[in-house]
C-alpha atoms as a printed R data frame, in Angstrom:
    type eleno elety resid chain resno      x       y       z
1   ATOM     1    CA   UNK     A     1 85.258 -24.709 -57.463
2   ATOM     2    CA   UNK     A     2 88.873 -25.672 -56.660
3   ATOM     3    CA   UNK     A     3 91.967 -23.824 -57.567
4   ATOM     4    CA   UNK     A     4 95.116 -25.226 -58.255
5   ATOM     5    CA   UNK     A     5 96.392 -24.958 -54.960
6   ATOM     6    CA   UNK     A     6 93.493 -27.053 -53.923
7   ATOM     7    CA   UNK     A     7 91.275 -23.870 -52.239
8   ATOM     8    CA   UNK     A     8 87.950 -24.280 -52.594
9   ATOM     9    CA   UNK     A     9 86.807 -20.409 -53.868
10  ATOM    10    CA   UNK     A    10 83.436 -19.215 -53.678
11  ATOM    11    CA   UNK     A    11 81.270 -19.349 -57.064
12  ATOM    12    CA   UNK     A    12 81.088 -15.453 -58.046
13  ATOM    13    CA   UNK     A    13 78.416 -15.911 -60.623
14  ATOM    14    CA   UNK     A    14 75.660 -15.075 -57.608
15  ATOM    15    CA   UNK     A    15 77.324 -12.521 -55.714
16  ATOM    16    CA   UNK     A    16 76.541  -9.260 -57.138
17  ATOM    17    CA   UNK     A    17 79.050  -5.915 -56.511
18  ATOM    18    CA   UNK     A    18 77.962  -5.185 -52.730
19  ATOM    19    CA   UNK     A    19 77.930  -8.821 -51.619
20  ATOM    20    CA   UNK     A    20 74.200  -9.493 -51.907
21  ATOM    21    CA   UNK     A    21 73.236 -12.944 -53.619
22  ATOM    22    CA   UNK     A    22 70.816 -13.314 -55.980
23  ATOM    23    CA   UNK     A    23 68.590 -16.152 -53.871
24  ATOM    24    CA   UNK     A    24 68.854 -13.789 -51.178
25  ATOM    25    CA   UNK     A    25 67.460 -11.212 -53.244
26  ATOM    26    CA   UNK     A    26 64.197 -13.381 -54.564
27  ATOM    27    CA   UNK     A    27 64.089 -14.769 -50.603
28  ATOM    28    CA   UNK     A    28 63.186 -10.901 -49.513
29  ATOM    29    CA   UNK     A    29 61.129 -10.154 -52.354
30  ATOM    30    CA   UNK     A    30 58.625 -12.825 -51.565
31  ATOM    31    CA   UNK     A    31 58.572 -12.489 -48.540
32  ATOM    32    CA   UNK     A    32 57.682  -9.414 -49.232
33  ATOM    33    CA   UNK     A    33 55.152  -9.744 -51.556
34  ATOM    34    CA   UNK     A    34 53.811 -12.588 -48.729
35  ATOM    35    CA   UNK     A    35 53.621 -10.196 -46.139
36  ATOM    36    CA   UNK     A    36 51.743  -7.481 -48.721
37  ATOM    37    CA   UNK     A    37 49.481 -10.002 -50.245
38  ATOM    38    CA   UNK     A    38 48.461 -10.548 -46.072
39  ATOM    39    CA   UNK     A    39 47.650  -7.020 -44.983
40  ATOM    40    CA   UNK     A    40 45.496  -6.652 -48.153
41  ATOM    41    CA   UNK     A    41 43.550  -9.856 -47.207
42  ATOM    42    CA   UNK     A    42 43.106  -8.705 -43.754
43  ATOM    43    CA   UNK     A    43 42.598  -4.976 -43.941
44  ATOM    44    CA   UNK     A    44 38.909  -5.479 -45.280
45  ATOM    45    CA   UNK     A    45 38.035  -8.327 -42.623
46  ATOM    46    CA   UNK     A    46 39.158  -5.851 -40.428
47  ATOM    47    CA   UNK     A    47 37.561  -2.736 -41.495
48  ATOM    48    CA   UNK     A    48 34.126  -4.961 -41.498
49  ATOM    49    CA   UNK     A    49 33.653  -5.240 -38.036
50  ATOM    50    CA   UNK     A    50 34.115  -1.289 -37.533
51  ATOM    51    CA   UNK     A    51 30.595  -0.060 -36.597
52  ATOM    52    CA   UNK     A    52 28.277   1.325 -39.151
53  ATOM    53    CA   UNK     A    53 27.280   4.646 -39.822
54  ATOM    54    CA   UNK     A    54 23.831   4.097 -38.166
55  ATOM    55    CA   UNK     A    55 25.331   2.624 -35.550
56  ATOM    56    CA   UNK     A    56 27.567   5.400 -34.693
57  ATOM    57    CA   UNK     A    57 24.705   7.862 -35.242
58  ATOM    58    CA   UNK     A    58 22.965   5.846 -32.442
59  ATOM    59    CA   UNK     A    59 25.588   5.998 -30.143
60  ATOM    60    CA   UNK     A    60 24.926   9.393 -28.227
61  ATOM    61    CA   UNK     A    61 21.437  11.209 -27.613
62  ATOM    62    CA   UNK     A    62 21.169  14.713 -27.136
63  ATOM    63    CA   UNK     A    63 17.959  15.261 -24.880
64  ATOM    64    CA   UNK     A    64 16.744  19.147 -24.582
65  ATOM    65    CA   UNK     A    65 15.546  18.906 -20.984
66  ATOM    66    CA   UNK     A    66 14.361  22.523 -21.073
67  ATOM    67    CA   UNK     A    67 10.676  21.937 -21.520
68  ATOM    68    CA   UNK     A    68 10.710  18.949 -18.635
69  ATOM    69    CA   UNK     A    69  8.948  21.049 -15.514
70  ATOM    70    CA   UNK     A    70  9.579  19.904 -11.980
71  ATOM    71    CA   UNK     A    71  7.878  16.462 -11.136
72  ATOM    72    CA   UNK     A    72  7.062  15.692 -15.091
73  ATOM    73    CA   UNK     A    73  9.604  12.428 -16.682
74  ATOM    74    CA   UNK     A    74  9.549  12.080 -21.045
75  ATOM    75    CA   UNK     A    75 10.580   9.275 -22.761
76  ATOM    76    CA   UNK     A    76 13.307   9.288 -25.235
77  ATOM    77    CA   UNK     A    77 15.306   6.548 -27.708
78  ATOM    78    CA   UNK     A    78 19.436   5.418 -27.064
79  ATOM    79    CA   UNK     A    79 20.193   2.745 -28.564
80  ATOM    80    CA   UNK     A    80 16.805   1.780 -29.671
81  ATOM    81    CA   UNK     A    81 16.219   1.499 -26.402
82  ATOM    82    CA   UNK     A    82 13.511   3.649 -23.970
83  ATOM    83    CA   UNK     A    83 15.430   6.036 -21.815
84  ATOM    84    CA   UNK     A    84 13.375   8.466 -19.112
85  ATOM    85    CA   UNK     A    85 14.482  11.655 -17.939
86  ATOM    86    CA   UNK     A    86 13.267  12.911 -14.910
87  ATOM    87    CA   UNK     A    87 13.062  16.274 -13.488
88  ATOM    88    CA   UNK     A    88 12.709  15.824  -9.348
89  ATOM    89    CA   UNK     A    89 10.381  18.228  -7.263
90  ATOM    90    CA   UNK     A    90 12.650  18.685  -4.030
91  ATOM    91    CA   UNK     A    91  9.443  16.451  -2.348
92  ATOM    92    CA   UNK     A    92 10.555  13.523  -4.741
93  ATOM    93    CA   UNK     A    93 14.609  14.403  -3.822
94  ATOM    94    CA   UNK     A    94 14.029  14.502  -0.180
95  ATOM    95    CA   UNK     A    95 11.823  11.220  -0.184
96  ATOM    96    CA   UNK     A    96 14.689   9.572  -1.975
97  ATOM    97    CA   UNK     A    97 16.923  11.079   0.419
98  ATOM    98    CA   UNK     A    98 14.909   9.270   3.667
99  ATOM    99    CA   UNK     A    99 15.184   5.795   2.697
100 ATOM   100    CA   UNK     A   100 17.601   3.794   4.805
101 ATOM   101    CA   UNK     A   101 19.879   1.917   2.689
102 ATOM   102    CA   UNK     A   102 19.255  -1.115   4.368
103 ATOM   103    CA   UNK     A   103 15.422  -1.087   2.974
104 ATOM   104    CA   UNK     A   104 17.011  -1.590  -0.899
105 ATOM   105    CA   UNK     A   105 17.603  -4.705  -3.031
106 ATOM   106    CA   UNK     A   106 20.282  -2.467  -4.671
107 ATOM   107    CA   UNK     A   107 21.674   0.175  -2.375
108 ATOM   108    CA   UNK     A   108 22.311   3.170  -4.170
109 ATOM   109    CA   UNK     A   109 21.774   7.045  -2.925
110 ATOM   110    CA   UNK     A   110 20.138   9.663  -5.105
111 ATOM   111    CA   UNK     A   111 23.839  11.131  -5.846
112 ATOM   112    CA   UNK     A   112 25.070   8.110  -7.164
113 ATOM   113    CA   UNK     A   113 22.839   8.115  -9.568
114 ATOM   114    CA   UNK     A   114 22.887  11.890 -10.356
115 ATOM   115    CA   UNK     A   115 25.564  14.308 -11.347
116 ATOM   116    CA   UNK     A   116 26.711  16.685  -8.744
117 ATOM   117    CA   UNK     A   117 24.953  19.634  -8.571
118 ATOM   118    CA   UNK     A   118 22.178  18.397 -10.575
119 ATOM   119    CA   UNK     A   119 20.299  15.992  -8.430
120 ATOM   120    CA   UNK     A   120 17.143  17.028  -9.798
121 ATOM   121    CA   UNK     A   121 17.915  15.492 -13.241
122 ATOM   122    CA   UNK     A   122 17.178  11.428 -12.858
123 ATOM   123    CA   UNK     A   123 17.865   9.527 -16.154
124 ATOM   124    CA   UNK     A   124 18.471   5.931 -16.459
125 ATOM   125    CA   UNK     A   125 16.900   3.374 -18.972
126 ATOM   126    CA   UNK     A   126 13.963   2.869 -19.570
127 ATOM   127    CA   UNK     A   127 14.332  -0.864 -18.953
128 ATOM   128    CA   UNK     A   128 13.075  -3.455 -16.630
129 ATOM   129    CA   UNK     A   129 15.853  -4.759 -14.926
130 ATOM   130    CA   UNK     A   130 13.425  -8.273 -14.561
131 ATOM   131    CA   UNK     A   131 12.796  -9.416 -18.283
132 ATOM   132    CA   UNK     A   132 13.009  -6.342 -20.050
133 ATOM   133    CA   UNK     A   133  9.658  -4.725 -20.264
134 ATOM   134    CA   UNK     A   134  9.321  -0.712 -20.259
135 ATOM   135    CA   UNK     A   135  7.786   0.638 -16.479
136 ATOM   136    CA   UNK     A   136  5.101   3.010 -16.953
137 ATOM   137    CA   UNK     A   137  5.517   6.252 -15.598
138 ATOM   138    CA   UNK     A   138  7.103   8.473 -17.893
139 ATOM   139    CA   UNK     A   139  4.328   8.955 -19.765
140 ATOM   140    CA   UNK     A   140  1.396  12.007 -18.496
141 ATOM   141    CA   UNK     A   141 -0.814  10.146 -15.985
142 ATOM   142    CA   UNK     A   142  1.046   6.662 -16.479
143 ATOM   143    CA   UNK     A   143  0.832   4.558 -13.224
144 ATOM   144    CA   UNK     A   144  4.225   5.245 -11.133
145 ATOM   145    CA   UNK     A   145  4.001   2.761  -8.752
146 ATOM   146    CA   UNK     A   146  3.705   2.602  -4.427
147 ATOM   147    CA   UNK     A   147  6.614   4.761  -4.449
148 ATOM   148    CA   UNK     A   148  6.343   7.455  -6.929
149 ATOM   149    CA   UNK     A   149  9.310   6.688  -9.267
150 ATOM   150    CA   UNK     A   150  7.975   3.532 -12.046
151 ATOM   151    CA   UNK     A   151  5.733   0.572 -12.200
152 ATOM   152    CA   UNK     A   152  6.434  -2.203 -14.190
153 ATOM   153    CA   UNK     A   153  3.279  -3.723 -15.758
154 ATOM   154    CA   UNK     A   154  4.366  -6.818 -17.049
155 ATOM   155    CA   UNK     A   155  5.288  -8.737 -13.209
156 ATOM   156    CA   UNK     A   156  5.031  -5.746 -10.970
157 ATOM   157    CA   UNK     A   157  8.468  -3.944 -10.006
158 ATOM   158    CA   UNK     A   158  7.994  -1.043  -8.660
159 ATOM   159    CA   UNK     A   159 10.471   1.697  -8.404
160 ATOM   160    CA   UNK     A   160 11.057   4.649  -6.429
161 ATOM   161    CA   UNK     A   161 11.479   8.260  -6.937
162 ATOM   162    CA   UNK     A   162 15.248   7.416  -7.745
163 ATOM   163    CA   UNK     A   163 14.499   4.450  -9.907
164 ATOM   164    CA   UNK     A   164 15.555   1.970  -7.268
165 ATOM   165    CA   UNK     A   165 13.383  -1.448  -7.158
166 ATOM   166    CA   UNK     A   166 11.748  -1.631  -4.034
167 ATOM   167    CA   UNK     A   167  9.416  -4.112  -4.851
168 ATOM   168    CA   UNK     A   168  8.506  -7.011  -6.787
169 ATOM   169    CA   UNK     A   169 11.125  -9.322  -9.010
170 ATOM   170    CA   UNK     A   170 13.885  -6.530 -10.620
171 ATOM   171    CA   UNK     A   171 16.895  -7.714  -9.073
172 ATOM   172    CA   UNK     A   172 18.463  -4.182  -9.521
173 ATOM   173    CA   UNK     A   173 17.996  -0.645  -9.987
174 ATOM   174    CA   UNK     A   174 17.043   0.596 -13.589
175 ATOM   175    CA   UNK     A   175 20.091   1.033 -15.276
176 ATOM   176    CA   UNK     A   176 22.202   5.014 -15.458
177 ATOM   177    CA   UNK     A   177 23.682   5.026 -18.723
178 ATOM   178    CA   UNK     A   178 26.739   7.217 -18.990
179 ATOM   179    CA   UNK     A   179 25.745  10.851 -19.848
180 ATOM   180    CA   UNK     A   180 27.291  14.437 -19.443
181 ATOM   181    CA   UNK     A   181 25.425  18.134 -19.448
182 ATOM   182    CA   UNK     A   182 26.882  19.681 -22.917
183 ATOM   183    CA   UNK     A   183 24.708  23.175 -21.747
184 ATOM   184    CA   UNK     A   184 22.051  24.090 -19.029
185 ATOM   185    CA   UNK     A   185 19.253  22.644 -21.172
186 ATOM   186    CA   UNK     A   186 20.786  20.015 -23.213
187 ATOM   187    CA   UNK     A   187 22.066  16.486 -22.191
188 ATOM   188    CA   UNK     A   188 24.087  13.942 -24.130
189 ATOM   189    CA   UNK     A   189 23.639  10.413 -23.479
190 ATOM   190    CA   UNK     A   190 26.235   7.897 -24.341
């Protein structure tokens, strides 16, 4: 609008008393309401693909180890998965011990795979590292292989005192999963 001094003057009818105009105003508020109406679409795609209950339930084993005597191995479930635990006679520790490194597929010593101070306590997975199949030797009078440790039925891995394939078509070790000592007779995998 033009005064008559020829000024054009800015229309007042949108500015409100602290200089904020109205389509500036409805610009924010949808924005707003944009940007609201988003996080509530997303939050439950989001909270889907959090892990169930019985999944998190699954995700640590506690094994009591205080019934496993020297030389004896029991079977137990992570992950719906077999997992053997192993308590070594010091023959079975210092047999490990022997083997030159350069006689394994997968080079690994006994205290890799062990916790410090508790070399005596072998547990891995109880999974063929070949195709999968569960090695016998866990089990009371199970088959343990050439070298003591496990024998794999299904194509004939056999594994050492230490769980180390020595033999046959495993290309690795059976697997250590990640486990602490919560107590002298407890364990919790995972």
């Amino acid at each position: 609008m033009a005064d008559t001094t020829g000024t054009v003057q800015p229309e007042t009818a949108d500015i409100g008393e602290d200089g904020v105009r109205r389509r500036d105003f409805i610009n924010i508020a949808a924005i707003a309401a944009a940007g609201t109406g988003g996080v509530v679409t997303l939050l439950p795609l989001i909270s889907q693909m959090a892990p169930s209950a019985d999944v998190l339930a699954a995700s640590t084993t506690e094994v009591d180890i205080s019934k496993i005597e020297p030389g004896q191995a029991i079977k137990a479930l992570f992950r719906r998965q077999p997992l053997f635990v192993r308590n070594l006679t010091p023959k079975e520790i210092a047999e490990a011990d022997a083997v030159p490194m350069s006689e394994l597929r997968d080079p690994q010593t006994l205290e890799e795979r062990t916790k410090p101070g508790k070399t005596n306590w072998l547990i891995t997975m109880g999974v063929c590292t070949h195709l999968g199949c569960t090695p016998l030797g866990a089990g009371p009078g199970e088959d343990r292989g050439p070298y003591g440790g496990y024998f794999c039925p299904c194509h004939g891995s056999a594994y050492d005192t230490a769980a180390r394939i020595r033999k046959g078509p495993a290309p690795t070790n059976l697997e250590v999963p990640e486990y602490e000592f919560t107590s002298d007779t407890v364990v919790k995998v995972g």
